[in-house]
C-alpha positions as CSV (number, residue, x, y, z in Angstrom):
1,X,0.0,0.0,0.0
2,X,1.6,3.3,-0.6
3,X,1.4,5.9,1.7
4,X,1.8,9.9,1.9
5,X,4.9,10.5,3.7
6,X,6.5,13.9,5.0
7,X,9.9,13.4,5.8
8,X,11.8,16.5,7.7
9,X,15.7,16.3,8.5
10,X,18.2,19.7,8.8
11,X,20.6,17.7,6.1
12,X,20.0,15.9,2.7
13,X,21.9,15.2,-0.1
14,X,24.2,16.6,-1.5
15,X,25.7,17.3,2.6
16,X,28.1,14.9,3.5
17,X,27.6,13.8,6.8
18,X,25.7,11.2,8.9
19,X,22.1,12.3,9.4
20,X,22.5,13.5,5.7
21,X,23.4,9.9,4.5
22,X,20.6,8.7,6.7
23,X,17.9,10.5,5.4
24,X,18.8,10.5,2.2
25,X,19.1,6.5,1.6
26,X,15.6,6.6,3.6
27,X,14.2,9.1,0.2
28,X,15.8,7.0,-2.4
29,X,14.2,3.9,-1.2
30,X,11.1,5.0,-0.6
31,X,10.9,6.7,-3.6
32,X,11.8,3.3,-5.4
33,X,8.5,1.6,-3.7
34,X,6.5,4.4,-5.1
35,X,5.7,6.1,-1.8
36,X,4.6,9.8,-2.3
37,X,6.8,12.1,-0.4
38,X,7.3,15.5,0.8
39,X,10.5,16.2,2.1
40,X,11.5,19.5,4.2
41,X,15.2,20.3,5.1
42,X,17.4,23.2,6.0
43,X,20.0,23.8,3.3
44,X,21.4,26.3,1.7
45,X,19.9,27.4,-1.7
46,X,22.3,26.2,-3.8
47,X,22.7,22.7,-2.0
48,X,18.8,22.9,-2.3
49,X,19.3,23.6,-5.8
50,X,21.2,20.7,-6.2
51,X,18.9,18.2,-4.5
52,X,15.9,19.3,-6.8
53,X,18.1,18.6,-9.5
54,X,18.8,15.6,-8.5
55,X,15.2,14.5,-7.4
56,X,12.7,16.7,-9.8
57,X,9.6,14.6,-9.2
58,X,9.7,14.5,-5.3
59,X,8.3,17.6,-3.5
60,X,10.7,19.6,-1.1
61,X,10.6,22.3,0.8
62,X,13.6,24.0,2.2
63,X,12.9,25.9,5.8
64,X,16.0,27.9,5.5
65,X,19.3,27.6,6.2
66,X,20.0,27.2,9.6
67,X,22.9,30.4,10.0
68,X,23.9,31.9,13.2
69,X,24.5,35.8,14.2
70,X,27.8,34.8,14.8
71,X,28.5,34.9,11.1
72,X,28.4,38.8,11.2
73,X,31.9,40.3,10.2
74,X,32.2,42.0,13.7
75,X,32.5,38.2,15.3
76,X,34.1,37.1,12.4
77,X,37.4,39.7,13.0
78,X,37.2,38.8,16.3
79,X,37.6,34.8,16.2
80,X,38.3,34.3,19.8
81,X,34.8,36.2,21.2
82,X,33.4,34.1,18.1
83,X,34.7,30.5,19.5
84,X,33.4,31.6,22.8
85,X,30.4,32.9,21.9
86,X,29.4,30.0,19.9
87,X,30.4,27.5,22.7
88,X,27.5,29.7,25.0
89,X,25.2,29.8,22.7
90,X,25.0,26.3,21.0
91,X,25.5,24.5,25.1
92,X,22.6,27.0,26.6
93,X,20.1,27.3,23.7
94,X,21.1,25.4,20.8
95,X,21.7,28.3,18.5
96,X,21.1,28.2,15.9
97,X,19.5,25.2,15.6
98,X,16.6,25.8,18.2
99,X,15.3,27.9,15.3
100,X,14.1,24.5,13.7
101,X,11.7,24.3,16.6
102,X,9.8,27.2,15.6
103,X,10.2,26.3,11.6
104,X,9.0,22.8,11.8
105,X,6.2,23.6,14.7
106,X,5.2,26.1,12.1
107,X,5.2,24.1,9.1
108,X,3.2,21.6,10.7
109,X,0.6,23.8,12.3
110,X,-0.1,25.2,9.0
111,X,0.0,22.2,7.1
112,X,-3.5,21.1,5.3
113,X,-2.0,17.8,3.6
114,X,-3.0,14.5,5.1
115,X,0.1,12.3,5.6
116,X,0.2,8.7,6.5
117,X,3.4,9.2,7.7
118,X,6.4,11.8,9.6
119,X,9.9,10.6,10.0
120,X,11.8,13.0,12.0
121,X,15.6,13.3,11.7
122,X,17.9,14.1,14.2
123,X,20.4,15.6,14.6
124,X,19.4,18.4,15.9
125,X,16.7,17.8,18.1
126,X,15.3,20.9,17.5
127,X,13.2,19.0,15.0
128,X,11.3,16.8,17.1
129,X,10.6,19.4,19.4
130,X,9.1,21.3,16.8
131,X,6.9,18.6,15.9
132,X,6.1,17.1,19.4
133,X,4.8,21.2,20.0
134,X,2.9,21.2,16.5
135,X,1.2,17.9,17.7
136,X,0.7,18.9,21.4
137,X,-1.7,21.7,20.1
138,X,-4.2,19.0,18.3
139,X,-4.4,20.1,14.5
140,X,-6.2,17.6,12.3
141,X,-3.9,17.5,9.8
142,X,-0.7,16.2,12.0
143,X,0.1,13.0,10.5
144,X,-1.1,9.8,11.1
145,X,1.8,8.3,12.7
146,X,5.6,9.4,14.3
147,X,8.6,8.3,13.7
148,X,11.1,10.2,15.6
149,X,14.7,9.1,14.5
150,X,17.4,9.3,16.4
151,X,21.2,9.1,16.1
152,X,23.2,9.9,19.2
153,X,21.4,10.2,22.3
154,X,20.2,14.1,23.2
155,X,20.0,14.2,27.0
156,X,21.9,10.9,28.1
157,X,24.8,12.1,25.8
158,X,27.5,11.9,27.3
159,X,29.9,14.1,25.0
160,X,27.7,16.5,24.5
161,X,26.1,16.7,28.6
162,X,23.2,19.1,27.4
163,X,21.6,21.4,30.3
164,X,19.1,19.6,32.6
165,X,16.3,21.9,31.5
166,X,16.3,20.4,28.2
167,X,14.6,17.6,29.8
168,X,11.1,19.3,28.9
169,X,11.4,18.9,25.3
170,X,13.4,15.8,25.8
171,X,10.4,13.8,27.5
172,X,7.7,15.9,25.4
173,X,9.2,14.6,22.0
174,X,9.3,11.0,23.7
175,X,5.5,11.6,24.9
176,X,4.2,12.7,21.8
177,X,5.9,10.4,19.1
178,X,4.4,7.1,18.3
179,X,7.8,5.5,17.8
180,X,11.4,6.5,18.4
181,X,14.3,4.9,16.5
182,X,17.2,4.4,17.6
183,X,20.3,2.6,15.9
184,X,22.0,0.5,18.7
185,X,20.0,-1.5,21.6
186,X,23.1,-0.5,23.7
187,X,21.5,3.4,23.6
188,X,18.0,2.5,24.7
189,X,20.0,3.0,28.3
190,X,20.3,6.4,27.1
191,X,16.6,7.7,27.0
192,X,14.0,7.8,29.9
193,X,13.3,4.6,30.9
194,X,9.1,5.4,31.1
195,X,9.5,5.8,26.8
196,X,11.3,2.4,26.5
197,X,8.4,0.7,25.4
198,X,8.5,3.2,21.9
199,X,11.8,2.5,21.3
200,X,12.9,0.5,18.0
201,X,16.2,-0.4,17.0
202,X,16.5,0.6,13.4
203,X,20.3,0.8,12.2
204,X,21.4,3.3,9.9
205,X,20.6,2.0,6.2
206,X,23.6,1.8,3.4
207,X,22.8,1.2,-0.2
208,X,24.7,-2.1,-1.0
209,X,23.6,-2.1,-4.3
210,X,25.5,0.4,-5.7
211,X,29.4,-0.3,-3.8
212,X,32.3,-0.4,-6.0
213,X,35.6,-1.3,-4.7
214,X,38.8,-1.1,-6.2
215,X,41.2,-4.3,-6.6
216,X,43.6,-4.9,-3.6
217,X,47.1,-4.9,-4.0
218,X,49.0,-4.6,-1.0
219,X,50.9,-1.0,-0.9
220,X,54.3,-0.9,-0.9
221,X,54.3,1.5,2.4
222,X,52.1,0.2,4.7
223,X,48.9,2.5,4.7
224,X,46.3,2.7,6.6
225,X,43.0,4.9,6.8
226,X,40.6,6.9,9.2
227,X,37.2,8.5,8.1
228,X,35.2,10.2,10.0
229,X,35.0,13.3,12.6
230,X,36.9,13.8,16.0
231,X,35.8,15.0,19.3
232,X,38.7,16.8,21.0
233,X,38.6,14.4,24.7
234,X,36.2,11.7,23.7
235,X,37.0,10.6,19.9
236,X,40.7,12.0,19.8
237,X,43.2,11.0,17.8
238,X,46.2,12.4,19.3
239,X,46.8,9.5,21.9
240,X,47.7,7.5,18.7
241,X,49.6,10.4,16.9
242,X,51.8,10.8,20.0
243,X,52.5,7.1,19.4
244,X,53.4,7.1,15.8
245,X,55.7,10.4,16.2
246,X,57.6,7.9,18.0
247,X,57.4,4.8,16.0
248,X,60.4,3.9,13.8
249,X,59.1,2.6,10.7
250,X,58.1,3.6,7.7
251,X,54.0,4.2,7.2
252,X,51.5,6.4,5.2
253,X,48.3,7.5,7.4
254,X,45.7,8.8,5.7
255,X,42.7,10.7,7.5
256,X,39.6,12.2,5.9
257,X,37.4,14.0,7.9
258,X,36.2,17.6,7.7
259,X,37.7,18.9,11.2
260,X,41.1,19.1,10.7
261,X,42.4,21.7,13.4
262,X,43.9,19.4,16.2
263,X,45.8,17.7,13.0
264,X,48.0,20.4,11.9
265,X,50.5,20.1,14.2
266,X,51.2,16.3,13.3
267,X,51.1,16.8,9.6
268,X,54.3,18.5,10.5
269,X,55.7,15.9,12.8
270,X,55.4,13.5,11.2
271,X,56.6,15.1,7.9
272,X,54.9,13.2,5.0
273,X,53.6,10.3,7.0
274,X,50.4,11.9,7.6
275,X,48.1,12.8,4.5
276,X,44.8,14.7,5.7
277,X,42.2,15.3,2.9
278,X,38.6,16.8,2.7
279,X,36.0,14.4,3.2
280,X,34.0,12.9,0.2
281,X,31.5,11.9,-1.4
282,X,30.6,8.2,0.4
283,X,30.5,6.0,-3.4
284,X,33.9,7.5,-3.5
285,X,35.2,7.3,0.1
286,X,34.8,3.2,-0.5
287,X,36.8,3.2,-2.9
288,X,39.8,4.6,-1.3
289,X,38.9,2.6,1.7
290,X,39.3,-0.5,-0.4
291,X,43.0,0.4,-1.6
292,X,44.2,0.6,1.9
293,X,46.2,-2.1,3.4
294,X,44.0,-1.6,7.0
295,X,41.4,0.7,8.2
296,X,41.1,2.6,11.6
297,X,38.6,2.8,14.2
298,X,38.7,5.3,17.4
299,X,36.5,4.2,19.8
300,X,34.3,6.5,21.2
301,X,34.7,7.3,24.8
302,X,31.0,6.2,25.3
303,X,29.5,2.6,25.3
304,X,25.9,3.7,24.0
305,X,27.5,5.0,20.4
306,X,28.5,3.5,17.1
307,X,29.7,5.0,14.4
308,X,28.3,4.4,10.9
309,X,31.5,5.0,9.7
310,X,32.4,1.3,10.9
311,X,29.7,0.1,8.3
312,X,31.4,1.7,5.5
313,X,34.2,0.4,7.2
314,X,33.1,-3.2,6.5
315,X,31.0,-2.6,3.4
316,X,34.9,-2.0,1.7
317,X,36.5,-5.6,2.8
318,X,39.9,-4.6,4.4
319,X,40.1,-5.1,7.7
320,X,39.4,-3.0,10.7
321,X,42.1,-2.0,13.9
322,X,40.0,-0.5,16.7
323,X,41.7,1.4,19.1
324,X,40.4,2.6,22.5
325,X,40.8,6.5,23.1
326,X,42.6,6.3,26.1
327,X,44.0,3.1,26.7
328,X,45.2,2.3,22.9
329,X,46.4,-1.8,21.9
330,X,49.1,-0.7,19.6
331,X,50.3,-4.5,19.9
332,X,47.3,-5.0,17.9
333,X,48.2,-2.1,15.5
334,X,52.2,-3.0,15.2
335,X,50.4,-6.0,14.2
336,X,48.5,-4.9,11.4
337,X,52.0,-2.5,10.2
338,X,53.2,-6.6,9.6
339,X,50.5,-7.5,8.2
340,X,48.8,-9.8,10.8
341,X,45.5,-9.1,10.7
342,X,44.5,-11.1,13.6
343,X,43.0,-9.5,15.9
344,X,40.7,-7.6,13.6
345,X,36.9,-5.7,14.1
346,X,34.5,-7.6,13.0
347,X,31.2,-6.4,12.1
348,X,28.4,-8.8,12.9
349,X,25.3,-8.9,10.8
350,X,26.0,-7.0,8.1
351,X,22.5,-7.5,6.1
352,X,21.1,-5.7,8.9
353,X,22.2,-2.4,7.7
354,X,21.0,-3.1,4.0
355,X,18.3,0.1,3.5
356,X,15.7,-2.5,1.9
357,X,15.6,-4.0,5.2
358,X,16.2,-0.8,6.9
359,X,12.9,0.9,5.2
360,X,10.7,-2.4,6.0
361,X,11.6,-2.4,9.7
362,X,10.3,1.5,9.3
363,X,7.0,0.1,7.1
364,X,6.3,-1.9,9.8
365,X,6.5,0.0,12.9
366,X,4.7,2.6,10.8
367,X,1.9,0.5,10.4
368,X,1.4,-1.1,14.4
């Protein structure tokens, strides 16, 4: 049966990053099945632009980009007040992205379409506050059924340790949403314990239809590769740059990621060793996953987390080093540098994360 489905997420294609990827694998799928959709975001116009290229026959609507004051040339010549400012701001309120609160809550309050179906994305939250606000106030036309969808964990994050006061919105989202997804069972520990029985463990989805690898041949340099973002205390590379500044042997490490400020130092240091690049498109960051000789994991400094990263990870066949944050096995790693691939991360269940079964554990929850 198809169904009318309004689908509202900050990111979308052609943004390269997690809840992006997420939501739009979630689109392209549907779309397949012949679901009607209606898809909000808040993009830039030329990103926008590109994503109705892309996808002329689905409707969209973009709320705005999400910008900040902060972006002002006054804080902008003055980068320190800006850092600090933007620290207050985002920890206190969550500017700028509380202003999806009022965009969504708007949007849906004014909506006259009848939907089957809402998936809201997180990250930020902002969303499904929006929507739990739109849907407290009763309007006829909210949809039939709610599909909150989360990544990391809001209030029981413990990187992030949001204000206590945040708890409102926190439980009123959980209160008003008929289901809330969540990718790991490990996080359900995460979220109040009196919304447990909504919770659904839905991982993120990955196209495996569409993977192309390069051929392995084993480099002549051993070379190894991290994708993916850092969080300066909690994901942190530089336990394990300290290490290899000291190591004697010959090695190529490359990093892509789109944070690169704690890494300039150690592109120095280590003087050749350590290649840092943009991050890419995720069709093309396979591939150059597949050429390396290993692949890198930093675990997070949190048990209730997994990055999807590690599915791309597995999706490109080489095998995976995982190294804890602050108590690194770099036997394991000197390991790898042989060639001994032992001790290696394996991914369990991989079919799990196909979208096709991704989108019918959504179907169905959508339906109970």
């Amino acid at each position: 049966m198809m169904k009318n489905i309004l689908i509202i997420s900050k990111d979308i294609y052609p943004l390269q990053n997690p809840r992006s990827f997420r939501t739009t694998e979630l689109i392209n799928e549907l779309h397949k099945r012949g679901h009607r959709l209606m898809v909000l975001c808040a993009i830039n116009e030329n990103d926008f632009l590109v994503f109705k290229e892309k996808y002329p026959d689905i409707k969209t609507r973009n709320l705005g980009d999400v910008t900040t004051i902060l972006n002002h040339s006054f804080f902008q010549k003055n980068r320190l007040l800006y850092r600090i400012l933007d620290k207050i701001l985002y920890y206190f309120i969550q500017y700028p992205s509380i202003k999806l609160l009022f965009r969504v809550r708007t949007f849906l309050n004014t909506n006259t379409v009848k939907y089957d179906l809402l998936f809201t994305i997180a990250n930020p939250f902002s969303i499904h506050w929006g929507a739990a606000l739109a849907k407290q106030k009763g309007s006829d036309f909210f949809p039939k059924t709610w599909i909150a969808d989360c990544g990391d964990p809001f209030m029981g994050n413990k990187i992030t340790k949001p204000p206590f006061y945040f708890s409102v919105l926190e439980k009123l989202f959980c209160r008003k949403a008929d289901v809330i997804a969540i990718p790991v069972e490990v996080a359900r520990k995460s979220y109040y314990e009196e919304f447990h029985d909504k919770i659904e463990i839905i991982p993120q989805g990955f196209n495996f239809s569409d993977i192309e690898l390069e051929k392995y041949v084993r480099n002549s340099v051993p070379t190894f590769v991290y994708a993916g973002v850092f969080y300066k205390g909690k994901r942190d590379p530089r336990p394990f740059l300290n290490y290899l500044c000291n190591l004697n042997t010959d090695f190529r490490f490359v990093i892509f990621t789109t944070n690169d400020s704690i890494l300039s130092d150690y592109k120095i240091k280590l003087n050749g060793k350590l290649i840092i690049k943009n991050s890419i498109p995720r069709s093309e960051i396979l591939k150059e996953l597949s050429k390396a000789d290993f692949l890198v994991n930093i675990e997070n400094d949190t048990n209730n987390q997994v990055p999807s990263k590690l599915i791309d990870y597995a999706l490109s066949k080489r095998p995976i080093v995982s190294l804890k944050m602050n108590n690194p096995n770099f036997e394991d790693f000197l390991n790898f540098i042989k060639g001994d691939y032992t001790n290696q991360t394996i991914i369990e269940n991989i079919e799990d994360y196909n979208i096709k079964r991704v989108v019918d554990k959504f179907l169905e929850v959508g339906n109970n």
